[in-house]
KESEPA-713848 format. One record per residue (C-alpha): residue number from 0; x, y, z. Coordinates in pm, whole numbers, plus 50000, padded with zeros to 5 digits. Layout:
N
NUM:X:Y:Z
...
# end
This chain:
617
0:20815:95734:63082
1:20831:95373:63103
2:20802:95204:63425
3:20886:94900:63604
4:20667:94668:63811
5:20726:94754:64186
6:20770:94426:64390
7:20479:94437:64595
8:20516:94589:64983
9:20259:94593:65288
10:20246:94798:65553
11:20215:94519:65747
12:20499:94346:65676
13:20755:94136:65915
14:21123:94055:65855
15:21361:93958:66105
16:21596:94095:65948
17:21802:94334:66100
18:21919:94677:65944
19:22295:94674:65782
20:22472:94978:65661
21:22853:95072:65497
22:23096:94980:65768
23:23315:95263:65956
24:23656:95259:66155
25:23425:95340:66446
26:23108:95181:66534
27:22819:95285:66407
28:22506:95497:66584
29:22237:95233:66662
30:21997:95192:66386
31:21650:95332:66391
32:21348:95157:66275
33:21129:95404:66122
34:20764:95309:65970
35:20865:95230:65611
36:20588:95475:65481
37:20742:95767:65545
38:21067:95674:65413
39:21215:95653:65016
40:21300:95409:64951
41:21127:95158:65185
42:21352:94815:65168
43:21190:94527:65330
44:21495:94312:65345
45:21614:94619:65605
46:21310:94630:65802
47:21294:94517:66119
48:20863:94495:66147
49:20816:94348:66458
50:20957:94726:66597
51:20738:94870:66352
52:20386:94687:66417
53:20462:94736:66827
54:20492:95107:66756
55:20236:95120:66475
56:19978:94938:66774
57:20110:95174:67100
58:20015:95505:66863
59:19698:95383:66714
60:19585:95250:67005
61:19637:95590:67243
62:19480:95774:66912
63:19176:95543:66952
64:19112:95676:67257
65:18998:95994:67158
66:18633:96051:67197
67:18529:96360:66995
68:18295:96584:67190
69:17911:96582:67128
70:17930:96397:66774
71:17594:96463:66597
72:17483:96092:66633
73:17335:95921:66288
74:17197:95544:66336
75:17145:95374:65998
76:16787:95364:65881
77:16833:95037:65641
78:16677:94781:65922
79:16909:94532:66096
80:16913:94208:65906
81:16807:94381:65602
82:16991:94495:65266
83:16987:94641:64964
84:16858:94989:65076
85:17195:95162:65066
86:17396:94926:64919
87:17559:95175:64627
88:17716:95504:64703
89:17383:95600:64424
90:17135:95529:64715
91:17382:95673:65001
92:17183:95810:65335
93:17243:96129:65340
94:17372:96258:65700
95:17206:96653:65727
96:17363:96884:65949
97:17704:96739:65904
98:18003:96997:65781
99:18275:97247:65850
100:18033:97570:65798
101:17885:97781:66023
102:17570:97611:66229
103:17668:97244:66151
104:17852:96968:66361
105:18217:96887:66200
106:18208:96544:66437
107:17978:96253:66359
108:17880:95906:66541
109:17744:95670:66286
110:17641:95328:66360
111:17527:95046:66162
112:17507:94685:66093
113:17607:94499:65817
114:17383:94214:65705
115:17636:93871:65668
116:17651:93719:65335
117:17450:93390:65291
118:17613:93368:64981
119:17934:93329:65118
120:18017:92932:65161
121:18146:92775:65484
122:18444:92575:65456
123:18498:92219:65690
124:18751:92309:65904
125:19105:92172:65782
126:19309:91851:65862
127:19578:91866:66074
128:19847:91859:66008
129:19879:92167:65809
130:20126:92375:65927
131:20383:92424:65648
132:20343:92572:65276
133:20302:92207:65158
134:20033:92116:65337
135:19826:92423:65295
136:19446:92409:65278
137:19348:92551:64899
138:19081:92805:64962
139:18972:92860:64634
140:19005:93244:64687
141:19150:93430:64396
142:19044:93202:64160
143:18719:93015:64145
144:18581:93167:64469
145:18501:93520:64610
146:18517:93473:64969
147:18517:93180:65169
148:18395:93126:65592
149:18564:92833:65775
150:18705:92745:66105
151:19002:92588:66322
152:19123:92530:66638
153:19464:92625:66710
154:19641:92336:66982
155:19437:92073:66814
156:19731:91914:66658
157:20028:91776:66676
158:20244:92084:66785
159:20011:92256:67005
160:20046:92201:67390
161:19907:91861:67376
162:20175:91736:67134
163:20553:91822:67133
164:20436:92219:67215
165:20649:92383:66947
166:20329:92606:66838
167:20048:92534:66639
168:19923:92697:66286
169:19721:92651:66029
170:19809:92743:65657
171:19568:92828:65369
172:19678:92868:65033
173:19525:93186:64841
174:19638:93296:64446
175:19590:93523:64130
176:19512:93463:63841
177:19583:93744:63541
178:19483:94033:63688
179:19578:94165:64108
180:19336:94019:64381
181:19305:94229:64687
182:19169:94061:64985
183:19093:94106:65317
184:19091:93829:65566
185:18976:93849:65938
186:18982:93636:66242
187:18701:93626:66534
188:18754:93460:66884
189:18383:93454:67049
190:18516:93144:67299
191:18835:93032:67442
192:19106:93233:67552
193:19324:93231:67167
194:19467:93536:67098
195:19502:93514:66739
196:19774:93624:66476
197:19747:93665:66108
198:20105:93604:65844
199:20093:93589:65505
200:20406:93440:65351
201:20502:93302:64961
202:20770:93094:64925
203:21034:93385:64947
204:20927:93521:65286
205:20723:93695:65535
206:20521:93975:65355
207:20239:94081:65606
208:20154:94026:65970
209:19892:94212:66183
210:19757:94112:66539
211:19523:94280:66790
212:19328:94499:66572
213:19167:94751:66727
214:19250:94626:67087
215:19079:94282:67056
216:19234:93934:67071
217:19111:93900:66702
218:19316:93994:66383
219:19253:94133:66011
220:19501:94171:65765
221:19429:94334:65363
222:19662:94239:65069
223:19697:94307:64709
224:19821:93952:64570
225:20048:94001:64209
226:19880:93871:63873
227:20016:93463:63892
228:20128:93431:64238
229:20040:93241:64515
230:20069:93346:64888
231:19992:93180:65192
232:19761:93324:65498
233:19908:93158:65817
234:19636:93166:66157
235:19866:93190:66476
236:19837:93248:66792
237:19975:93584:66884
238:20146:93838:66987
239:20440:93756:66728
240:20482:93382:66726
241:20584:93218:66374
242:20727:92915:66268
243:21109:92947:66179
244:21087:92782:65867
245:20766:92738:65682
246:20809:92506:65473
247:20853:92263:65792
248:20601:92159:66027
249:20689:92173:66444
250:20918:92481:66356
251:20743:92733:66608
252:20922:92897:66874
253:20661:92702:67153
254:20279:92684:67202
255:20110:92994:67301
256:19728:93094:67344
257:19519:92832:67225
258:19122:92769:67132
259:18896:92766:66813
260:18868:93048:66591
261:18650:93179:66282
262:18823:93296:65991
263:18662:93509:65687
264:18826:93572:65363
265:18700:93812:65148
266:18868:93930:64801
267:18719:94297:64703
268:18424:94451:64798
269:18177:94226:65010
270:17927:94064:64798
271:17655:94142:65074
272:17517:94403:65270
273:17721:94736:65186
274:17635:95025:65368
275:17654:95390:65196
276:17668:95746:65385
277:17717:96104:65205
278:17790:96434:65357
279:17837:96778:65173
280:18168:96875:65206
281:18376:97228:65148
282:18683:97248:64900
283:18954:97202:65149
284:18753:97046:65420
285:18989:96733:65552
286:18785:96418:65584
287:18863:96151:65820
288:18689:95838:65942
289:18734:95513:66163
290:18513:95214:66161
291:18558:94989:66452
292:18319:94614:66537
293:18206:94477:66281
294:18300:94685:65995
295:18660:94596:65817
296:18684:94831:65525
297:18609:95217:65465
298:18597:95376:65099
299:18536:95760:65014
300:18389:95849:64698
301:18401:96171:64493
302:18057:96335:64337
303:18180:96211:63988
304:18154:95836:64192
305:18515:95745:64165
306:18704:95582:64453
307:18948:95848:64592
308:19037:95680:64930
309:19006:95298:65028
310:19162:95109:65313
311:19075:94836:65556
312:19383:94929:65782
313:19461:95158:66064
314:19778:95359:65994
315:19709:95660:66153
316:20034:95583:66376
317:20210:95746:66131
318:20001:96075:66122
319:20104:96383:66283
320:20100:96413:66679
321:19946:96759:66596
322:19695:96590:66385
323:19323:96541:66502
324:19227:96292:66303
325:19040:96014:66415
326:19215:95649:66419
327:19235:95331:66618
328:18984:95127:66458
329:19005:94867:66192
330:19008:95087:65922
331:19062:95431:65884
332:19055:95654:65567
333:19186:96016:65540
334:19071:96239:65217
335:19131:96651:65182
336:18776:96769:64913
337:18957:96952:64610
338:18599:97136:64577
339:18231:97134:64693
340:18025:96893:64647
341:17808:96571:64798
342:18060:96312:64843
343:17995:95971:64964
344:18151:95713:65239
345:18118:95311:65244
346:18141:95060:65479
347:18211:94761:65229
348:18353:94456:65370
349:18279:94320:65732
350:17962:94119:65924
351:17729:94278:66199
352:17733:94604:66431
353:17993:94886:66337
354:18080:95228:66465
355:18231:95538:66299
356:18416:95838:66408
357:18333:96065:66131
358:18504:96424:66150
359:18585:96684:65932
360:18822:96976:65967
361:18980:97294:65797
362:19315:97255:65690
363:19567:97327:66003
364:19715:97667:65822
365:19446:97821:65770
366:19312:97845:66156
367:19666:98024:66234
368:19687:98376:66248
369:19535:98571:65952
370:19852:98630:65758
371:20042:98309:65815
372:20254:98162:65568
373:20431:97824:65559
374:20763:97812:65512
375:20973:97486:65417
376:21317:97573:65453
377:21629:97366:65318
378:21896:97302:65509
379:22215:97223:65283
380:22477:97315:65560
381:22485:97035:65760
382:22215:96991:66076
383:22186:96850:66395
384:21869:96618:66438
385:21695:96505:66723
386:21620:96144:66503
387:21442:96016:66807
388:21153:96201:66560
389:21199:95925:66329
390:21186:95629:66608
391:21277:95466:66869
392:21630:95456:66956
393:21708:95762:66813
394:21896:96082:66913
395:22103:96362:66859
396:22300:96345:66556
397:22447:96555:66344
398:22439:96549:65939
399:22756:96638:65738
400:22642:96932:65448
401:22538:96880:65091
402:22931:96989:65018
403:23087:96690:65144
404:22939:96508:64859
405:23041:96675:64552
406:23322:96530:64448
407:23115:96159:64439
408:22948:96299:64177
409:23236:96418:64034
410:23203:96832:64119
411:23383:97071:64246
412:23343:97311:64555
413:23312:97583:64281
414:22982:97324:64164
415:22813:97403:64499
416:22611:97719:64382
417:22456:97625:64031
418:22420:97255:64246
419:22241:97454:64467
420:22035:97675:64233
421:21899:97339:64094
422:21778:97175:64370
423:21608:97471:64458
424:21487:97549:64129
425:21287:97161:64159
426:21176:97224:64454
427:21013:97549:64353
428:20890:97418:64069
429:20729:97112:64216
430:20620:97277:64545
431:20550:97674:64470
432:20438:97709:64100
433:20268:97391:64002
434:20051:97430:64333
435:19967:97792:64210
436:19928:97680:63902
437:19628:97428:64033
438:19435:97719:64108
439:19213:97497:64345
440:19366:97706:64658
441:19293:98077:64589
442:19504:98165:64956
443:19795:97944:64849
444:20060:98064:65062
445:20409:97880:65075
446:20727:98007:65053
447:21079:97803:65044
448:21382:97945:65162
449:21721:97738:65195
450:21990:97795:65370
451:22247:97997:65162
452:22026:98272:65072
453:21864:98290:65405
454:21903:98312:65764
455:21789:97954:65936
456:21427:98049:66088
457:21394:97661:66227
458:21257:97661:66518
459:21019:97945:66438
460:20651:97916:66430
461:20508:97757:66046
462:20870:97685:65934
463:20950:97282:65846
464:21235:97196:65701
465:21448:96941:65497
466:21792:96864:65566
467:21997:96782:65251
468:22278:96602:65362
469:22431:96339:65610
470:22460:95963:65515
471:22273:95634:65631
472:22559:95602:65973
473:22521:95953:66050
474:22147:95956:66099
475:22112:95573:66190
476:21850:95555:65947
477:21894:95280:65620
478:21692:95485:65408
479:21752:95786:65133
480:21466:96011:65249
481:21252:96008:65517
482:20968:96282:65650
483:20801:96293:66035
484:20477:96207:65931
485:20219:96201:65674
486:19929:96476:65777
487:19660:96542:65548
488:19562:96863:65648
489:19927:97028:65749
490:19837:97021:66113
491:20163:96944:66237
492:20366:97269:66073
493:20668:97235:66231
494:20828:96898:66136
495:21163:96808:65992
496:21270:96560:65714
497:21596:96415:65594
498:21711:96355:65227
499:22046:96173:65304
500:22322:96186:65022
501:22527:95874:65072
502:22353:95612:64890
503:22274:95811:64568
504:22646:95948:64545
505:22812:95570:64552
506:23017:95457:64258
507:22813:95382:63959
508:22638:95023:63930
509:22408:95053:64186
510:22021:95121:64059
511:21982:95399:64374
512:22346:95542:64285
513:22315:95890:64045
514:22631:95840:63888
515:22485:95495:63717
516:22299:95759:63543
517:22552:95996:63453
518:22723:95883:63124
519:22907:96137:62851
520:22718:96440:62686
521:22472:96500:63005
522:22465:96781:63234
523:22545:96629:63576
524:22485:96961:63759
525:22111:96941:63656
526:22074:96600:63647
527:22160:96576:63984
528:21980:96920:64140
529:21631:96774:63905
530:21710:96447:64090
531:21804:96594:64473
532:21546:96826:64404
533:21273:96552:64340
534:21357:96364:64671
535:21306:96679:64860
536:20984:96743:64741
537:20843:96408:64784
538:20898:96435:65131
539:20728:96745:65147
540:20468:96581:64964
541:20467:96307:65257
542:20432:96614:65497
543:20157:96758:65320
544:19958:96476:65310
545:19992:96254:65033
546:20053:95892:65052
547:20235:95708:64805
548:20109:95632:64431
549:20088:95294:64200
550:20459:95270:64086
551:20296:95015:63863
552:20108:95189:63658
553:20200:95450:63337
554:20157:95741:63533
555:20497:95856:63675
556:20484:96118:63987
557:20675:96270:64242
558:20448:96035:64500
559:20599:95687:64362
560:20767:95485:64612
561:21123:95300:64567
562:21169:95014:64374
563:21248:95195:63999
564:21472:95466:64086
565:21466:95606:63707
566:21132:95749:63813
567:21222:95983:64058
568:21547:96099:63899
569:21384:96158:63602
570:21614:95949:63364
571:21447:95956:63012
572:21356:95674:62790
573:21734:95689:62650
574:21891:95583:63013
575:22129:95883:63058
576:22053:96154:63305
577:22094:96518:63191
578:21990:96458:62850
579:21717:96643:62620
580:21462:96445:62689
581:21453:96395:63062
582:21098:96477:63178
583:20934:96712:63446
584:20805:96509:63736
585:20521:96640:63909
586:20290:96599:64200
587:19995:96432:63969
588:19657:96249:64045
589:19688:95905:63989
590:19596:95555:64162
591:19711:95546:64566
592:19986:95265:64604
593:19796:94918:64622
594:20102:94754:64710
595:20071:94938:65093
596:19700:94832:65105
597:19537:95136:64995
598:19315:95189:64672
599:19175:95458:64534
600:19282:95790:64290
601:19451:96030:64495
602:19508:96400:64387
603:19868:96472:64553
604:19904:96814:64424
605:19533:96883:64584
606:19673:96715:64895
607:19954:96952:64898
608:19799:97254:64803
609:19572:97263:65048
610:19792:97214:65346
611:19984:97564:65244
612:19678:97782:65258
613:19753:98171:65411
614:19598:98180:65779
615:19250:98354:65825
616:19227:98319:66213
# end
């Protein structure tokens, strides 16, 4: 199926804007703020990021803190200063005694240094002014140049403290050409007392932000930039200070932290010292790894040498609070092994000392009592939610049933069963057969249950479920689905999600609406269960540990965020929903979403069917 261009997201971006929703005859609940990963679709024009990146920085932060016991401690044998010993995942240094099997050490404490790039030219620090798009310094990065290394002092012109004290910045001015340019760009602070912030901006907005990384006064941010577009990395001084209009100089909110600063920006891998590790890992074993100092991006490679996880971010805020995976660092990568094999991890952008939490565990199921079985159950009957889950500002609220929204698709109460049947029916399909049918999970054990059919067992040990129902006021939340966390590894088996009806019932003409969809000759009882059914089990997916996939690409799956809605309804290449040739969406293997700063293939049906594996404990 053909597929539209997603408009590129960040998980680090910032809007001020505030979150809107249908109006009422009674005032609304407050609105949460959730972290737009876990939701479908994520809107940015609804996203209030400030709330986002303080929460995102309180959870990464406390997970930081955890020091895993006796790590087997590896130091990297390439000499400091030196390279090209282990600079390819081909001539990796193999770590022995690292593993999930009996006799070897599941934690690991690597540390390293990364040899800077000589290569790399240094830039004159810029002219001031140059504190608006217009008067930008060109970097060259993107186009003619790789990476660049300058410098700056922020307060040395004519807005900082010493002039009319409206806040200064400095603008630089980064582009593609035909093809995507990720890059990663990263602030360092070794004098003064400037606490620095990174922005990127192009001319329509705010699109990424990040400040503090890893608990320092310095910043890094990591962006994919769209074939032909130019963007615009802003150095500020922090915690959230921006100008109110960019395009206009003296438009910042008043001076804060002040001093020099060294900026490096970097598109793909470094073109320096790279540093390569590999460990033997079990099908099933769940990888995860945080690199903090002088180390900026982490990669995981397969034993075929493909890329299956790459990041240069921290978002482990978002994992499960039953999750032990490491975080807090400047970039953290997560990865579940769909069979054994020698697989390889790389340190590839970043100058100087670096340390790694390394740690590898068995999926959470299958340490619960032999016998265990997860069970997702779906809740079509209405629910009341503790949303606080979700956010902050949340609460108790309660979600009108999947009933109350028949007749906006134009059924009847006598609909509700074969309505029913075919949500289910997706669901199983996506979640209990296709994961059997993997065969990569001999102990597959998941079984769904919903809420007509069976007696509610939430609250019950192993039992998550998905409430279909309620609307954007009820719930507070400007969203259409939305799951607790993402947790590779299922550690967190009790956890609820929310597939919220509202939005994808309104009057036809809207691209999220169903009945846009739903024109003469198609079955509108299927077309909507395939559709409701496909929601559900993306947020399962979410829960199971899979991230979102390239929307971009010609790969369609039940991973792909919002932004073409045809996708997950499965609307076929003739536009109508409920036709002959609507297609079966699946979880698939396909590219991780650049757009949210990740690359890599990821396997979400692996993902998935390894978190449901039958207890051996």
């Amino acid at each position: 199926m053909a597929k539209r261009a997603l408009g590129l997201l960040t998980i680090a971006m910032l809007t001020s804007a505030l979150l809107s929703g249908p109006s009422t005859a009674t005032a609304a609940p407050a609105r949460i703020q959730p972290d737009p990963l876990l939701m479908f679709p994520h809107r940015p024009a609804t996203t209030d990021w400030a709330a986002v990146l303080r929460d995102r920085a309180a959870k990464s932060t406390a997970r930081g803190r955890a020091v895993p016991q006796n790590p087997l401690p590896y130091k990297e044998k390439e000499p400091t200063g030196k390279s090209g010993a282990n600079d390819s995942p081909a001539d990796a240094e193999h770590i022995t005694g690292f593993g999930t099997r009996r006799g070897e050490n599941s934690k690991a404490r690597l540390t390293g240094n990364l040899k800077p790039d000589s290569s790399v030219p240094t830039v004159p620090p810029a002219a001031e002014p140059d504190d608006a798009f217009g008067l930008a310094t060109e970097t060259g990065v993107g186009a003619e140049r790789r990476a660049i290394r300058t410098s700056g002092t922020i307060g040395d012109g004519p807005y900082g403290r010493a002039g009319d004290g409206t806040g200064d910045f400095d603008f630089y001015r980064l582009s593609a050409g035909a093809t995507p340019v990720t890059f990663s760009a990263r602030t360092l602070t070794p004098a003064g007392d400037l606490d620095t912030l990174l922005a990127l901006y192009d001319r329509n907005g705010l699109w990424a932000i990040n400040n503090n990384v890893g608990g320092s006064t310095d910043s890094t941010l990591t962006f994919t930039i769209p074939p032909g577009r130019e963007f615009f990395l802003v150095v500020g001084s922090g915690p959230f200070g921006l100008p109110s209009d960019p395009t206009k100089p003296g438009t910042g909110g008043g001076a804060g932290t002040e001093g020099p600063y060294e900026l490096a920006i970097t598109s793909g891998k470094s073109g320096g010292d790279l540093d390569y590790y590999s460990v033997d890992l079990r099908a099933g074993d769940v990888l995860g790894a945080s690199v903090a100092g002088g180390g900026t991006r982490l990669a995981v490679y397969d034993p075929a040498g493909r890329e299956v996880f790459g990041s240069s971010q921290d978002a482990t805020a978002i994992f499960s609070t039953a999750s032990p995976m490491p975080g807090g660092g400047n970039a953290v990568v997560d990865f579940v092994a769909p069979k054994a094999g020698r697989y390889r991890l790389g340190v590839e952008t970043g100058e100087n000392a670096y340390d790694i939490k390394l740690e590898a565990f068995r999926p959470g199921t299958e340490t619960a009592p032999r016998g265990n079985v997860h069970t997702i159950f779906l809740d079509f009957d209405g629910a009341r939610v503790n949303t606080s889950i979700f956010g902050t500002g949340g609460g108790i609220r309660d979600l009108s049933p999947l009933s109350a929204f028949l007749p906006r698709w134009g059924l009847t109460a006598g609909d509700e069963r074969a309505l029913t049947d075919a949500i289910i029916a997706a669901v199983k399909e996506n979640l209990e057969r296709d994961l059997i049918a993997k065969g990569t999970n001999p102990r597959f054990a998941l079984r769904v249950l919903n809420s007509r059919d069976h007696a509610d067992p939430w609250g019950q040990p192993n039992v998550s479920r998905i409430v279909v129902g309620g609307t954007t006021v009820e719930s507070g939340i400007h969203t259409i689905g939305i799951a607790q966390s993402i947790d590779a590894g299922n550690f967190g088996k009790e956890e609820t999600a929310l597939v919220l009806l509202d939005e994808i019932s309104s009057p036809a003409g809207p691209a999220w609406s169903l009945n846009t969809y739903l024109g003469t000759g198609g079955d509108r009882i299927a077309f909507v269960g395939r559709a409701v059914g496909n929601i559900t089990s993306h947020e399962a997916g979410h829960m199971s540990g899979s991230w979102h996939t390239d929307l971009s690409n010609a790969v369609p799956g039940i991973m792909d965020p919002g932004g073409d809605p045809a996708v997950i309804f499965a609307v076929g290449p003739d536009g109508r929903g409920g036709t002959a040739d609507d297609p079966d969406l699946d979880l698939v293997e396909e590219g991780i979403s650049p757009a949210e700063g990740f690359t890599g293939i990821e396997d979400t049906l692996n993902r998935s069917a390894w978190a449901f594996v039958r207890g051996t404990g």
